[in-house]
PyMOL commands that place a pseudoatom at each C-alpha (Angstrom):
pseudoatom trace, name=CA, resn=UNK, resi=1, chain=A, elem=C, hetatm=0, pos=[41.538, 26.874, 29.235]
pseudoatom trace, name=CA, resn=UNK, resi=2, chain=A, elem=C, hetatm=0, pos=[40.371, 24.122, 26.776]
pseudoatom trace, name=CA, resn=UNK, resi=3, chain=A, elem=C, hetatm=0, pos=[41.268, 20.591, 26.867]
pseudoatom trace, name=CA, resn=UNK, resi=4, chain=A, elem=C, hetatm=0, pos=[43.285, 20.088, 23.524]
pseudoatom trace, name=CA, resn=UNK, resi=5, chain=A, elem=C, hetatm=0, pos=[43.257, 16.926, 21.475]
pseudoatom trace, name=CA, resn=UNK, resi=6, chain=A, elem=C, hetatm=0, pos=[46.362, 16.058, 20.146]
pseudoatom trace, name=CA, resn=UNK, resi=7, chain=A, elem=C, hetatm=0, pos=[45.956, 13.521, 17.108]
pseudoatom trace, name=CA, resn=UNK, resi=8, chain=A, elem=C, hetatm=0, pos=[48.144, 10.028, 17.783]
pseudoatom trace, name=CA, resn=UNK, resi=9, chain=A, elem=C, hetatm=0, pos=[49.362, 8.216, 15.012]
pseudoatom trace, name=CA, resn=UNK, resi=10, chain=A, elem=C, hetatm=0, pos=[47.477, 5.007, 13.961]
pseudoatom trace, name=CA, resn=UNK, resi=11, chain=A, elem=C, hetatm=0, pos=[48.580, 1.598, 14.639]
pseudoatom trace, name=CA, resn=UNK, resi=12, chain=A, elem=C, hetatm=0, pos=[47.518, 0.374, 11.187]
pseudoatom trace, name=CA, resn=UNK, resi=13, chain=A, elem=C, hetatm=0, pos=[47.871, -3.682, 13.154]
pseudoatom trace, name=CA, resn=UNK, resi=14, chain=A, elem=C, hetatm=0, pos=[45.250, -2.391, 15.951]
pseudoatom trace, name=CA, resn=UNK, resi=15, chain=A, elem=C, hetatm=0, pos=[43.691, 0.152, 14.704]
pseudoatom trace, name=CA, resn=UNK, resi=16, chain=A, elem=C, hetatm=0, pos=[41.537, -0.949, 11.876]
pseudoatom trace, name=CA, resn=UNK, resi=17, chain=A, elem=C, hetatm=0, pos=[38.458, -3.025, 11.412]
pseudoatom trace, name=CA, resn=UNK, resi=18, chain=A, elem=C, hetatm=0, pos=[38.075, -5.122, 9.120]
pseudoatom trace, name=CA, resn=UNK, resi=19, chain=A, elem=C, hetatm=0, pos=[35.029, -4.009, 6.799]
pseudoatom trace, name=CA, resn=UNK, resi=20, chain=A, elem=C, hetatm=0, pos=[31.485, -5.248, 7.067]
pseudoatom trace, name=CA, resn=UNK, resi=21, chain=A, elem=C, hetatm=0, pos=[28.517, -4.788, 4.545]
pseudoatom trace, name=CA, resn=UNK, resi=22, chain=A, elem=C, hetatm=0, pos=[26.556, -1.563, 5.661]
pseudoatom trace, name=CA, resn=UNK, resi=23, chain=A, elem=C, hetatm=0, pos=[23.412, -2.707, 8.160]
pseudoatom trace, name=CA, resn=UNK, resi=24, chain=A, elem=C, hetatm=0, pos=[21.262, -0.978, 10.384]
pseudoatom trace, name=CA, resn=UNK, resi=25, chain=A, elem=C, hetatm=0, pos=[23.196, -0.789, 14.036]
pseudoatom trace, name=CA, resn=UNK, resi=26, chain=A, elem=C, hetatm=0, pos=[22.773, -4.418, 15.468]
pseudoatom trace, name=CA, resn=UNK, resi=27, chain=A, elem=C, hetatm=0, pos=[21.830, -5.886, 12.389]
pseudoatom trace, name=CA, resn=UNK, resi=28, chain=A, elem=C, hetatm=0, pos=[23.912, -8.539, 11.253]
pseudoatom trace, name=CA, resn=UNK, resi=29, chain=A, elem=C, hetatm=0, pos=[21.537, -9.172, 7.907]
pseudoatom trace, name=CA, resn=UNK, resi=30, chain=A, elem=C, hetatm=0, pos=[22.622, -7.650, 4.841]
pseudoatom trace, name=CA, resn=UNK, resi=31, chain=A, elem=C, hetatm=0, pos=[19.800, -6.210, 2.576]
pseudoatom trace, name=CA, resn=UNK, resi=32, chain=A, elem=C, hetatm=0, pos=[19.691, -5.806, -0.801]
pseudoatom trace, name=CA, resn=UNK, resi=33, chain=A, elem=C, hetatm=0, pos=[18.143, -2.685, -2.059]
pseudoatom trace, name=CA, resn=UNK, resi=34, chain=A, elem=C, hetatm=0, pos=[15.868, -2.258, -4.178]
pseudoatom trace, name=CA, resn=UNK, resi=35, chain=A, elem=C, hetatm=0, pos=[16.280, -1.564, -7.832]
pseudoatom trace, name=CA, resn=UNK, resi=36, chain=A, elem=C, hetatm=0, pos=[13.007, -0.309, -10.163]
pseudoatom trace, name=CA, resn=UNK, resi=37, chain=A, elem=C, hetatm=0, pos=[14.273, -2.131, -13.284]
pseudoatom trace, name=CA, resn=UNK, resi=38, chain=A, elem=C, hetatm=0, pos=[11.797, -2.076, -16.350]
pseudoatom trace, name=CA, resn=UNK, resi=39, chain=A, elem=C, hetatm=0, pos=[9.154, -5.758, -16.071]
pseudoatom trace, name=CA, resn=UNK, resi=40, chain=A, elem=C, hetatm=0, pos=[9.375, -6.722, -20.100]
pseudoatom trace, name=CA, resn=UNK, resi=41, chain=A, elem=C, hetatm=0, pos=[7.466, -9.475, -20.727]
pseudoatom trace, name=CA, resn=UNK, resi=42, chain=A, elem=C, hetatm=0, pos=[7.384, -11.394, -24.005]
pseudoatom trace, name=CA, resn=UNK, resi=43, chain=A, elem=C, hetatm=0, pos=[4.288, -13.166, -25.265]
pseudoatom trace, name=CA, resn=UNK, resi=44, chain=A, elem=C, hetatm=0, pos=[5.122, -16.440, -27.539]
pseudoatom trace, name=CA, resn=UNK, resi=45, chain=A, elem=C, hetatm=0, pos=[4.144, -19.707, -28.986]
pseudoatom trace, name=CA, resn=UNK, resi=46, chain=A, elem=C, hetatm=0, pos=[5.487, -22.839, -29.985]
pseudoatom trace, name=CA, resn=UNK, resi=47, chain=A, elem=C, hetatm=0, pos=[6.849, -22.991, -33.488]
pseudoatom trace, name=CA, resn=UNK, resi=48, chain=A, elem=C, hetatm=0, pos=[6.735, -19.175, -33.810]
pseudoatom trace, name=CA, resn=UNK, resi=49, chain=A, elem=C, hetatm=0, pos=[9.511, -18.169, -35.996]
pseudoatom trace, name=CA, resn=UNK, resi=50, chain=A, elem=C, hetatm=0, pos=[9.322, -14.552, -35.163]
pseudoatom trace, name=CA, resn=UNK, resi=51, chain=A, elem=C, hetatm=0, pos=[9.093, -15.118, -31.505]
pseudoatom trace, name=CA, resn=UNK, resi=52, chain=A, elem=C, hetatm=0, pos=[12.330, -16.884, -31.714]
pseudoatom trace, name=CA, resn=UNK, resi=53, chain=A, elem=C, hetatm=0, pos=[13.902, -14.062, -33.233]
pseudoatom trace, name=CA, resn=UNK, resi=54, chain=A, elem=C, hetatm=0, pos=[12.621, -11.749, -30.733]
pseudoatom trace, name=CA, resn=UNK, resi=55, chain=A, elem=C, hetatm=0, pos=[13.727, -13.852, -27.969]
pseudoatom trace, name=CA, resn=UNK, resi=56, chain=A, elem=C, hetatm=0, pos=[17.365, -13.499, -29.768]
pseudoatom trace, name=CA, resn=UNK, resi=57, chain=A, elem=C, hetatm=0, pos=[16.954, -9.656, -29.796]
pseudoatom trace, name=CA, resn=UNK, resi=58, chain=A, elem=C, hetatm=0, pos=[15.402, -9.228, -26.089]
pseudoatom trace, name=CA, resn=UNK, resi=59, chain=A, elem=C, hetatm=0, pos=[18.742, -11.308, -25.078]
pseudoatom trace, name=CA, resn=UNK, resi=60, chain=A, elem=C, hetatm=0, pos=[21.407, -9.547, -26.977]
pseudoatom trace, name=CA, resn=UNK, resi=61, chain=A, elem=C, hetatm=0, pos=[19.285, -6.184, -25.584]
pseudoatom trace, name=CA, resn=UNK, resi=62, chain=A, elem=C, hetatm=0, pos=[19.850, -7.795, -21.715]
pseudoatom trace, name=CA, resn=UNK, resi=63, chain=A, elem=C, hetatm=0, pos=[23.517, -7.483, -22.824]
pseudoatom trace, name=CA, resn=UNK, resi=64, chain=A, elem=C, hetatm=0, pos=[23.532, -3.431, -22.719]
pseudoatom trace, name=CA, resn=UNK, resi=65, chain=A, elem=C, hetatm=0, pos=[20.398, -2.405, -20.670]
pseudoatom trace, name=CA, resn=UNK, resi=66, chain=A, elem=C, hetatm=0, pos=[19.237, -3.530, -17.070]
pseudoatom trace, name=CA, resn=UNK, resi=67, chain=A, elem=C, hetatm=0, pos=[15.358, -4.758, -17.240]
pseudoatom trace, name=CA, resn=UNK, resi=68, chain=A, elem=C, hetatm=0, pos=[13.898, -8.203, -15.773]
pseudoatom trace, name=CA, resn=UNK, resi=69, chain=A, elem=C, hetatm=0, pos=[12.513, -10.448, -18.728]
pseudoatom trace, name=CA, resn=UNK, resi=70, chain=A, elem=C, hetatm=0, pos=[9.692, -13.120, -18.428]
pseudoatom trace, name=CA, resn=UNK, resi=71, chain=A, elem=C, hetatm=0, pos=[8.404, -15.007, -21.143]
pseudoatom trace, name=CA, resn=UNK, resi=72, chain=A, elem=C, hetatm=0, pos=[4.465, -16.296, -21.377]
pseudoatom trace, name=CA, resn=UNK, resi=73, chain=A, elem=C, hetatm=0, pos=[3.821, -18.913, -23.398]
pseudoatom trace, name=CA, resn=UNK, resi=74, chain=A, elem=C, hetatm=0, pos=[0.336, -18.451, -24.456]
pseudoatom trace, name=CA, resn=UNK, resi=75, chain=A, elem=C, hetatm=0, pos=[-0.605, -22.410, -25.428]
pseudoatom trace, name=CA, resn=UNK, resi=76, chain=A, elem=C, hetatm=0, pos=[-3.523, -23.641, -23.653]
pseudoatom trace, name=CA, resn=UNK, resi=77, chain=A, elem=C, hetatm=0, pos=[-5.026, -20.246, -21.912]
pseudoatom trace, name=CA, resn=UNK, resi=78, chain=A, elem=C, hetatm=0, pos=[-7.428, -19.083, -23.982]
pseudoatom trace, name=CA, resn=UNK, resi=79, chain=A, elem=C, hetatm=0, pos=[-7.716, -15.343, -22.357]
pseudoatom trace, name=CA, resn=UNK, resi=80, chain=A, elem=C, hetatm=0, pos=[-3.937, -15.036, -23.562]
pseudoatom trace, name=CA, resn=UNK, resi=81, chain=A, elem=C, hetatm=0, pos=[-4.852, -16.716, -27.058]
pseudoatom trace, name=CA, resn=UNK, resi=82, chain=A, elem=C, hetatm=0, pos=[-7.532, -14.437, -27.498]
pseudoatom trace, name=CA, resn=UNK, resi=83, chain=A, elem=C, hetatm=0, pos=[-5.563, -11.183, -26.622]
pseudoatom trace, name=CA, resn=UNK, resi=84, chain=A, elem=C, hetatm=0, pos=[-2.343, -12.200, -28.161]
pseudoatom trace, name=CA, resn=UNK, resi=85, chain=A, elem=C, hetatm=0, pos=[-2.474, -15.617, -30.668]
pseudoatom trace, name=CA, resn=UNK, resi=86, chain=A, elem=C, hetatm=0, pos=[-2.543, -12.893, -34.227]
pseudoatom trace, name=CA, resn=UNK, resi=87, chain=A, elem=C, hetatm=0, pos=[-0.286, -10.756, -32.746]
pseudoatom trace, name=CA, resn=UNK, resi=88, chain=A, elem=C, hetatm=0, pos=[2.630, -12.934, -31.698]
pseudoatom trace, name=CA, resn=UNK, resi=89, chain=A, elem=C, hetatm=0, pos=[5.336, -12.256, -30.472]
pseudoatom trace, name=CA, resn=UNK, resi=90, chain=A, elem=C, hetatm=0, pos=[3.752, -9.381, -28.349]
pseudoatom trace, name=CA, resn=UNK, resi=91, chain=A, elem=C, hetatm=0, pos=[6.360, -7.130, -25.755]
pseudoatom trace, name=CA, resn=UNK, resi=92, chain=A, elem=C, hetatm=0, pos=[4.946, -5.187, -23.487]
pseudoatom trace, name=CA, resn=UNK, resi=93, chain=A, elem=C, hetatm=0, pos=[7.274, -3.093, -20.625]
pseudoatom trace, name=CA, resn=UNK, resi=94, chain=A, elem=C, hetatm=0, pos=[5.941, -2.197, -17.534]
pseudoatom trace, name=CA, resn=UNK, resi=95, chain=A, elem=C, hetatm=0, pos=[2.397, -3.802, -18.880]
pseudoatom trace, name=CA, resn=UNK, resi=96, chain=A, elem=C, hetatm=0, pos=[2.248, -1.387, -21.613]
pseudoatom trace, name=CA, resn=UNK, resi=97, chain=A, elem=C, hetatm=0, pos=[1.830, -3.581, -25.053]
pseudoatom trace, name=CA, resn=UNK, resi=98, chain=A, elem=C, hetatm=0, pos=[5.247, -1.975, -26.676]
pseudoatom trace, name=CA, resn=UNK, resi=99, chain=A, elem=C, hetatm=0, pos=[6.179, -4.286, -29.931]
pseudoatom trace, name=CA, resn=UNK, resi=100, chain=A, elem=C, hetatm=0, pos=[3.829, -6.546, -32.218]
pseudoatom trace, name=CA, resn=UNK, resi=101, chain=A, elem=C, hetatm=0, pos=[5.791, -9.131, -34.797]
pseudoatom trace, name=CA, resn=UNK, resi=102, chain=A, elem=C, hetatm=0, pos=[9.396, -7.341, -34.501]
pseudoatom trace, name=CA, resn=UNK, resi=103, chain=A, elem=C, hetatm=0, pos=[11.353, -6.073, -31.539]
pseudoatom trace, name=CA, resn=UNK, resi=104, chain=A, elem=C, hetatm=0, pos=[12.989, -2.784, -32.695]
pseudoatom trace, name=CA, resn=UNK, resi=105, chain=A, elem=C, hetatm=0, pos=[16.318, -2.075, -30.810]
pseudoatom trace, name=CA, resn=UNK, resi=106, chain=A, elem=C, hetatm=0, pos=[16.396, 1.242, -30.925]
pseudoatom trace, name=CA, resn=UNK, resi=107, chain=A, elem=C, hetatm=0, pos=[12.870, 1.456, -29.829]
pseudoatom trace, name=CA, resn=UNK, resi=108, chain=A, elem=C, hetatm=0, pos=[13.208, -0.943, -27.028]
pseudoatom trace, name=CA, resn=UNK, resi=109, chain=A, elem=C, hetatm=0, pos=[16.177, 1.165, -25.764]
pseudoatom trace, name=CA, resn=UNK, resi=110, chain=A, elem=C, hetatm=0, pos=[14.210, 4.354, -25.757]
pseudoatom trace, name=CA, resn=UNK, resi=111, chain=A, elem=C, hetatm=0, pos=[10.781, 2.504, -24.412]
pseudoatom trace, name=CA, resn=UNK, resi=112, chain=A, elem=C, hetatm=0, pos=[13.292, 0.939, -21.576]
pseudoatom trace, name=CA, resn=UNK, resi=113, chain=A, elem=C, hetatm=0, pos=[14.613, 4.430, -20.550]
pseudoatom trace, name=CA, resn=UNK, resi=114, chain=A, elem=C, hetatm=0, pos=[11.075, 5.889, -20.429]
pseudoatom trace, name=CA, resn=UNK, resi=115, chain=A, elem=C, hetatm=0, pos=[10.283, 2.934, -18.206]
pseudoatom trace, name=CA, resn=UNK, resi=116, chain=A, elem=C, hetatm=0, pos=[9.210, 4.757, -14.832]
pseudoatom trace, name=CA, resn=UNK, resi=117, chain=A, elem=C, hetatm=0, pos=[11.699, 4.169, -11.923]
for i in range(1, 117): cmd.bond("trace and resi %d" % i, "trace and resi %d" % (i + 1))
show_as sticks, trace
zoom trace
């Protein structure tokens, strides 16, 4: 005959842990995993009206949708001026030029859930 286990209540005072953030066993460092988030960067120049509107659109957009946003300022490096000073603002996600002049939100939504993960 078997050994049976007979279940015994829990002393809720000794019988919980408190909780810990999830770690590999004997690690005491937390990790944050990590997240594939669309890279949008925005291309802009001083006194550019239109950038300054895009700028307002790309931050309402970080309101709703989860992508990392870095802005270049293209003043004084003349590879940048050359590939981007006539077409200002200039958004590209995930290095692919996406917007010239305007930043269309519905556009940017559907470019942003394209975005490869």
């Amino acid at each position: 005959m078997g050994v049976r286990a007979v279940a015994q209540p829990l002393d809720a005072a000794r019988g919980l842990r408190p909780r810990r953030p999830a770690g590999r066993g004997g690690d005491d460092h937390t990790r944050d995993l990590p997240v594939d988030r669309a890279e949008v960067v925005l291309y802009t120049a001083q006194g550019c009206h239109l950038c300054d509107r895009a700028r307002h659109v790309l931050a309402g957009l970080r309101q709703e949708l989860d992508f990392d946003l870095r802005e270049v300022d293209i003043a004084g490096d003349e590879a940048l001026e050359a590939a981007y000073r006539e077409s200002i603002p200039v958004v590209e996600i995930d290095g692919r030029r996406r917007f010239t002049y305007f930043v269309q939100p519905d556009a940017f939504r559907a470019a942003v859930a394209q975005a490869p993960d």
